[in-house]
TIBAMI-575332 format. One line per field, with one value per residue (C-alpha): chain; x, y, z; residue in three letters. Coordinates in steps of 0.5 Angstrom, whole numbers, plus 500, padded with zeros to 3 digits. Layout:
kette <- c(A,...) .
xx <- c(X,...) .
yy <- c(Y,...) .
zz <- c(Z,...) .
rest <- c(ALA,...) .
***
This chain:
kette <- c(A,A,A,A,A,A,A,A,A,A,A,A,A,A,A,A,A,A,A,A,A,A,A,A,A,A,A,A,A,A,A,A,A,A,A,A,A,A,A,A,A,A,A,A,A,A,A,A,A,A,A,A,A,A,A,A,A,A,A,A,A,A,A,A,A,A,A,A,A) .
xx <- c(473,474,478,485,485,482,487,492,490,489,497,500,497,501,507,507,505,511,516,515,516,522,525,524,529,534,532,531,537,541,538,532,531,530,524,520,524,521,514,515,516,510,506,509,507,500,499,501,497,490,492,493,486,483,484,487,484,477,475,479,474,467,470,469,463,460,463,461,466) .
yy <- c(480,485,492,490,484,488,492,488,485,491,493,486,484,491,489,482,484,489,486,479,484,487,481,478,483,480,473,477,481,481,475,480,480,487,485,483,489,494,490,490,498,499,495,499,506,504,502,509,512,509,510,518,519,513,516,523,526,523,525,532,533,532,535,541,540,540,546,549,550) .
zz <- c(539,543,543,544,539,534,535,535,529,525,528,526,519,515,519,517,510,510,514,509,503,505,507,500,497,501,497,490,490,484,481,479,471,468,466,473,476,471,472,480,480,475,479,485,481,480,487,489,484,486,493,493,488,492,499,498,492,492,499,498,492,496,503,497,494,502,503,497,493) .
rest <- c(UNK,UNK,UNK,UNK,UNK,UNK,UNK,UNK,UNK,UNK,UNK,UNK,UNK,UNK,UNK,UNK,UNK,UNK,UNK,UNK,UNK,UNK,UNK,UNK,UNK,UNK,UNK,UNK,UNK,UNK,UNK,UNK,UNK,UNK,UNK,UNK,UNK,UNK,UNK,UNK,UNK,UNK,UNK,UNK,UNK,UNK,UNK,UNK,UNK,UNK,UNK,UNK,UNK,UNK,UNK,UNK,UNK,UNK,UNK,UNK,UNK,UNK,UNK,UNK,UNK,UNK,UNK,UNK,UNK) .
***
């Protein structure tokens, strides 16, 4: 493959995934027990989480560590 599929393919497939998500709201909406509501915003929280120690603080820690702090 080359540069610009790639590309292409890195650009498409979070938009895809994002645009699918968003359009399962309209299907979903008002007809959502509360129970896979809350179930839905914990899953959401915790994905949130992992990704801000996975991706920000974690390598915020060792970019420290290298410097010397």
């Amino acid at each position: 493959m080359n540069f610009l599929s790639e590309t292409a393919i890195g650009i498409l497939l979070p938009f895809l995934g994002t645009t699918i998500g968003a359009a399962a709201v309209f299907f979903i909406k008002g007809k959502a027990n509360p129970h896979f509501h809350r179930a839905m915003l914990g899953f959401a929280a915790g994905v949130m989480t992992a990704a801000s120690v996975w991706s920000l603080l974690i390598p915020a820690i060792d970019m420290s560590e290298q410097a010397g702090g």
